[in-house]
C-alpha positions as CSV (number, residue, x, y, z in Angstrom):
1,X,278.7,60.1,122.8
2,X,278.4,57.0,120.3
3,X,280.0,53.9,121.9
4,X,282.7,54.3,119.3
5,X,283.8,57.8,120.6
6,X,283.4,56.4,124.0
7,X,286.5,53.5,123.3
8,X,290.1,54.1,124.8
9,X,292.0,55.0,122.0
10,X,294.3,52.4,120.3
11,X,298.0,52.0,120.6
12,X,298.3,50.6,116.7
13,X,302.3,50.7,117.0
14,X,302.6,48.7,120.6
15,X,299.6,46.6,118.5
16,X,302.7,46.3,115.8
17,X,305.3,45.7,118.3
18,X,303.9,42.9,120.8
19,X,302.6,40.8,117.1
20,X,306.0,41.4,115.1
21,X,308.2,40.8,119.2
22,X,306.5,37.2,119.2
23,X,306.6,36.5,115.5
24,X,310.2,37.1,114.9
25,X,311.4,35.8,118.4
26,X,310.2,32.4,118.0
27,X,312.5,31.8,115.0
28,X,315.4,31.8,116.7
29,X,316.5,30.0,120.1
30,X,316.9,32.5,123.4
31,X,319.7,31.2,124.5
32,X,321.3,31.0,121.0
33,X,321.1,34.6,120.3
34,X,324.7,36.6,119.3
35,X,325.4,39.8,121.1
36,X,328.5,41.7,121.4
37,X,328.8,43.4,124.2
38,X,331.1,46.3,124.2
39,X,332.2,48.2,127.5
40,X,334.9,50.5,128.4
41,X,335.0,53.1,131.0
42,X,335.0,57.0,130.3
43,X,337.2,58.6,127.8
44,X,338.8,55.1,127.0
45,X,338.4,55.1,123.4
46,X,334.8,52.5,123.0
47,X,332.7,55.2,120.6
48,X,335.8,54.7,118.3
49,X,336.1,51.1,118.6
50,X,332.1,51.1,118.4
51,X,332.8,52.7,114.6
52,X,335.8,50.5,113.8
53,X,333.4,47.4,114.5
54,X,330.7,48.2,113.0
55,X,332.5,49.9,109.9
56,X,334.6,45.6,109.5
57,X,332.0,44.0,110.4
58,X,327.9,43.9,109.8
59,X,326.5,44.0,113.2
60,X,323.2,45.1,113.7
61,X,323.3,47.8,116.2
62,X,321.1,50.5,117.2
63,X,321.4,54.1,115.9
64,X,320.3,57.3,117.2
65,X,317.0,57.1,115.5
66,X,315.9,53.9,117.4
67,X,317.7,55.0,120.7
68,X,315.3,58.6,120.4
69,X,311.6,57.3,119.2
70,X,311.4,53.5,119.4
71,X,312.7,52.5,123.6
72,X,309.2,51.2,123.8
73,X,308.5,49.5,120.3
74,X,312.1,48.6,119.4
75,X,311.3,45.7,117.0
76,X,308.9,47.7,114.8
77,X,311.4,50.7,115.5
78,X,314.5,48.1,113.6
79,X,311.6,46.8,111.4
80,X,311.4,50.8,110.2
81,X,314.7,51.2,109.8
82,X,315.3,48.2,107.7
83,X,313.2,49.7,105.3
84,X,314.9,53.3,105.1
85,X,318.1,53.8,103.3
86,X,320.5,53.7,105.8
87,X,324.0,54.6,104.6
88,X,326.3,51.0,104.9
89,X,329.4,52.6,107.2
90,X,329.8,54.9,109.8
91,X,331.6,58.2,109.8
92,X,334.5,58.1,112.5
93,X,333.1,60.6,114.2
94,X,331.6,61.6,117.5
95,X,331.9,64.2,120.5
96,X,332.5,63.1,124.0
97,X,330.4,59.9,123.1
98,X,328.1,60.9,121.1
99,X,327.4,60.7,117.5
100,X,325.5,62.7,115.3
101,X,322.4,62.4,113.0
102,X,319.9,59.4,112.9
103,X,322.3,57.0,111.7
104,X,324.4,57.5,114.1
105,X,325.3,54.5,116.6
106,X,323.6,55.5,119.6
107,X,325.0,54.1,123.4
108,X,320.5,52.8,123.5
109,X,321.1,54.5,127.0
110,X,316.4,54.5,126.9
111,X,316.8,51.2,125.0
112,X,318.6,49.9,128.4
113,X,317.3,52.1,130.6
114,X,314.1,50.1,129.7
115,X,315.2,47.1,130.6
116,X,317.4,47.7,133.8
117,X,316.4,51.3,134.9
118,X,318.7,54.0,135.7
119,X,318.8,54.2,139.6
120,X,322.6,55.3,141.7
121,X,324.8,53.4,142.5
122,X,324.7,51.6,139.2
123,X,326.6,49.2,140.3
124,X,324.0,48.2,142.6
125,X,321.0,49.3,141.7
126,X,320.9,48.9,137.9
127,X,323.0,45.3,137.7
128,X,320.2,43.0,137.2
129,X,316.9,43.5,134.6
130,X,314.3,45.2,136.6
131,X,311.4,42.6,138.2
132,X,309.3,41.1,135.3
133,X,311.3,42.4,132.4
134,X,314.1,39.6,132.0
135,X,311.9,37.5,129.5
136,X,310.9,40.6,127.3
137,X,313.7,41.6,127.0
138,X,315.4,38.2,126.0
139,X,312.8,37.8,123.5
140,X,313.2,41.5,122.3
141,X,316.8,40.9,121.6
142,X,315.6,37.5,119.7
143,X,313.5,39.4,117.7
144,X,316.1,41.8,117.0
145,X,318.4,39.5,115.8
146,X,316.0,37.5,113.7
147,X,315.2,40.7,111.6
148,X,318.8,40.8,110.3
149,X,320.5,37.8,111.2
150,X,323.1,39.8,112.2
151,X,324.7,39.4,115.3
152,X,323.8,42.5,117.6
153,X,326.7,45.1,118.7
154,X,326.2,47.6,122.1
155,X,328.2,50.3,123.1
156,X,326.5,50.9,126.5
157,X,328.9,52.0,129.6
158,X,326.6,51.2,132.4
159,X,326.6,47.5,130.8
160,X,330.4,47.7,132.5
161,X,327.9,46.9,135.6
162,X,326.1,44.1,134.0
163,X,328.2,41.8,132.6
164,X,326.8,38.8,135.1
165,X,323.1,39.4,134.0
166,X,324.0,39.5,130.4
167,X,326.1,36.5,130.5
168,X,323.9,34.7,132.0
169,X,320.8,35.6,130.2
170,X,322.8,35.3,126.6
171,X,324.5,32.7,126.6
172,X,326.2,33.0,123.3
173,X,327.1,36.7,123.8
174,X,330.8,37.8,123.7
175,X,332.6,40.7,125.9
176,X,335.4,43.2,124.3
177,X,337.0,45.6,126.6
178,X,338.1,48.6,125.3
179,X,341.3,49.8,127.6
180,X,343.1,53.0,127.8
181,X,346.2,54.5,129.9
182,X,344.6,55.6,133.1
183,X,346.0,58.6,133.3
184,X,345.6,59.7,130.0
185,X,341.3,58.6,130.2
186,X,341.6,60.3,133.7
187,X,342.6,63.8,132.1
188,X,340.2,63.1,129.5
189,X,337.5,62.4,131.6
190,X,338.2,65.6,133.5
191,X,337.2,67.8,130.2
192,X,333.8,65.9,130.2
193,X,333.0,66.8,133.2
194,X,333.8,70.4,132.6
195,X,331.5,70.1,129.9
196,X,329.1,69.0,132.2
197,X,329.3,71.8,134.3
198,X,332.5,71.0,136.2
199,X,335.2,68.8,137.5
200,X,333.0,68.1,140.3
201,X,330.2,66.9,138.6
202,X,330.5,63.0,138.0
203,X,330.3,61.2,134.3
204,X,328.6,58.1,133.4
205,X,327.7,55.0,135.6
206,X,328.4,55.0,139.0
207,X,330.0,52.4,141.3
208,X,329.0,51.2,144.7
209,X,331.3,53.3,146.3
210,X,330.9,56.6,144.6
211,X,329.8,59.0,147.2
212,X,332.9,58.1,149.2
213,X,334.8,58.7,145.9
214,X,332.9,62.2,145.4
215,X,334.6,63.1,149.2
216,X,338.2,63.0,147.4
217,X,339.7,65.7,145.3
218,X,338.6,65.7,142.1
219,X,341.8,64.1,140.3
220,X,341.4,61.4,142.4
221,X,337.9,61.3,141.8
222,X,338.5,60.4,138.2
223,X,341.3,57.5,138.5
224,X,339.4,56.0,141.2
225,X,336.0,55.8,139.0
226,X,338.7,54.2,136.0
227,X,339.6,51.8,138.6
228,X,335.9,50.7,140.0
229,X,335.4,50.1,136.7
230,X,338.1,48.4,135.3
231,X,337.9,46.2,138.8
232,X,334.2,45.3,138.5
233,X,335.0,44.1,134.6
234,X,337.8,42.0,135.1
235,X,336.1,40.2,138.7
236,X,333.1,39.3,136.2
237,X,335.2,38.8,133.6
238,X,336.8,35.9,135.5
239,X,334.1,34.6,137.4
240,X,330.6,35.0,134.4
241,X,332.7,34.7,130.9
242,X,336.3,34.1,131.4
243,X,336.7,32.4,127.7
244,X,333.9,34.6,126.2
245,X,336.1,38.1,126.8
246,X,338.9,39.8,124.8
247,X,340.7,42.9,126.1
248,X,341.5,45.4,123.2
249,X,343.7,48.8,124.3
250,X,343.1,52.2,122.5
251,X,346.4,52.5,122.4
252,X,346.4,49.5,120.0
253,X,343.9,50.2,118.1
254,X,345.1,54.1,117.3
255,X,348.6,52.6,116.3
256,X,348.2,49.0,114.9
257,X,344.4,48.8,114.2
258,X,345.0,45.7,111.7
259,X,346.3,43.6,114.5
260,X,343.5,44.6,116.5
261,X,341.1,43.9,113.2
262,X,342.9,40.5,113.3
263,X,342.7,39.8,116.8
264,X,338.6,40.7,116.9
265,X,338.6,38.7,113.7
266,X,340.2,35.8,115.5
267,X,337.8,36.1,118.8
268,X,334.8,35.7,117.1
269,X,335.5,33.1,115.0
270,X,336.7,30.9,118.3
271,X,333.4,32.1,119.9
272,X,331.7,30.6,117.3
273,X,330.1,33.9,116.2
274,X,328.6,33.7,112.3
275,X,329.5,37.9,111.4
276,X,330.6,38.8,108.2
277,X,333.8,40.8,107.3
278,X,332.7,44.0,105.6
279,X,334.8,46.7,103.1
280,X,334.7,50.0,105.0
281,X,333.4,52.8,103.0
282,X,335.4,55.6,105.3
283,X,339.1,55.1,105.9
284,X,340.8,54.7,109.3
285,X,343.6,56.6,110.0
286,X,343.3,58.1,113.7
287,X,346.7,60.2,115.2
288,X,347.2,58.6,118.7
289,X,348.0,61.8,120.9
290,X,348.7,61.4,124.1
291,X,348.3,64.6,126.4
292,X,351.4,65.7,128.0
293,X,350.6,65.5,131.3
294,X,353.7,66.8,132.9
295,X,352.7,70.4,131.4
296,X,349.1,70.6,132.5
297,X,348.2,71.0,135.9
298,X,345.8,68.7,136.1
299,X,347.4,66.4,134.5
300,X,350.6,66.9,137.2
301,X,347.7,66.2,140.0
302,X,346.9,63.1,138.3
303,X,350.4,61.9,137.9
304,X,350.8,62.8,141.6
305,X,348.3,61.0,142.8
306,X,349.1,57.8,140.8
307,X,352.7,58.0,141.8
308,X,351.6,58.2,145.6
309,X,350.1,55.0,145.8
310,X,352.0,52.4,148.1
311,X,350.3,49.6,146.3
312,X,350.2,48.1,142.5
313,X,346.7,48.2,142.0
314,X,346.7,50.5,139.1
315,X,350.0,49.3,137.8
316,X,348.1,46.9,135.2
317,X,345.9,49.9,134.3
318,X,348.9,51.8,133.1
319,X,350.2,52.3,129.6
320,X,352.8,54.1,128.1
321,X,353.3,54.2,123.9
322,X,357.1,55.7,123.4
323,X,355.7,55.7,119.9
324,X,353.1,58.2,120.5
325,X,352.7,62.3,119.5
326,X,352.7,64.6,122.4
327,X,350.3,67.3,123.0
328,X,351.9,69.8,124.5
329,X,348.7,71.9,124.3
């Protein structure tokens, strides 16, 4: 064997990465980099309002084609893509989340798993950047944002979890959180799981508490997890980013989404945030239907289970549009 056979073979795209990471990175200040962070809990409406922001505004964001082949090399992964013909808008379209084709906007659930891990309770075990990763990945989302100058966009729900860490480590990132009626994103959330495998079987990030959650019925189940989420967001919210945070409801955005374009409009230019106001190629025109719970079992369960509570907890999570259709279905 010649001593060229005999030489490890060469990794020529982390080559890429670690040489176009460094180069782009140090054209732009860490702590000066623009992220929007957007978080909701399941079945609350975010993959929508993911679309509707990227559609008004130009965000760079990562699509299914990064998510799927470049969690390891994502500057030369964005790099690529600049250089493909990526269409300008987003369809509104999606299923349970997801998003289809490469253009899609993916949630970057490898992109973040990269950075964080993915260990249960999430909560817990996947709040902070995982030991000697914090300044990579800072200066992998500099990078990012030096390609396009765009400021970047995430749709990630486990980031619901993070929002200290990413406050802290981007100091010019923004938080919008996407709300929804909690009885109406329980009942939702109870068809994910069946498409999962079951009403048993638990969607998405997980709080601290969850295996004492999993011991309840799973109606309960499903408000409680809306609740450990909401409650982690707004305790962060006040203590990490209290003027840095903007609460949007789908609700709102189904039935007056211009004065929820207005209102995002109006946040980030008071954060300071340079993004550009785009012309939507694909029209917005979403029906707000509300499931009529009274007529579904599960949906009575739900309602019983709200209406049980001695205390007001979940009274700010509650929202009723007189103005909305009914699904009797």
């Amino acid at each position: 064997m010649t001593e060229r056979e005999n030489r490890p073979p060469v990794d020529h795209l982390t080559l890429l990465e670690e040489s176009l990471r460094r180069d782009h990175a140090k054209r732009v200040s860490s702590i000066e980099v623009p992220c929007v962070f957007l978080l909701g809990s399941p079945r609350t409406g975010s993959t929508l309002l993911y679309q509707f922001l990227i559609n008004h505004f130009a965000f760079h964001y990562p699509t299914n084609l990064f998510n799927d082949n470049f969690c390891d090399t994502p500057v030369a992964g964005a790099c690529l893509e600049g250089g493909m013909a990526g269409q300008a808008s987003v369809p509104y379209e999606s299923r349970y989340g997801k998003t289809e084709g490469p253009w899609g906007p993916s949630e970057a659930s490898c992109f973040f798993k990269r950075w964080f891990g993915g260990e249960h309770p999430s909560e817990t075990c996947s709040k902070e950047p995982l030991p000697d990763m914090e300044n990579l990945m800072v200066e992998t989302f500099a990078a990012l944002h030096s390609l396009s100058g765009n400021p970047l966009l995430f749709k990630n729900a486990w980031n619901c979890y993070r929002v200290k860490a990413l406050a802290r480590l981007f100091p010019a990132s923004s938080f919008v959180w996407i709300r929804r009626d909690v009885a109406q994103a329980a009942r939702s959330d109870l068809e994910a799981r069946a498409r999962r495998g079951g009403y048993e079987i638990w969607n998405s990030a997980t709080p601290s508490n969850y295996m004492e959650i999993r011991e309840r019925p799973y109606w309960e189940q499903v408000v409680e997890q809306q609740y450990e989420y909401g409650r982690r967001i707004e305790t962060d919210f006040a203590s990490s980013c209290p003027e840095r945070s903007v609460q949007v409801w789908y609700e709102d955005l189904c039935g007056q989404p211009e004065q929820v374009l207005q209102t995002l409009d109006d946040f980030f230019l008071g954060q300071g945030m340079e993004v550009v106001r785009r012309e939507p190629d694909f029209a917005f025109a979403p029906s707000l239907r509300k499931r009529n719970l009274e007529s579904d079992e599960e949906g009575r369960r739900i309602l019983e289970y709200l209406n049980s509570m001695t205390d007001d907890r979940l009274s700010s999570f509650r929202r009723v549009d007189e103005n909305a259709s009914v699904d009797n279905s």
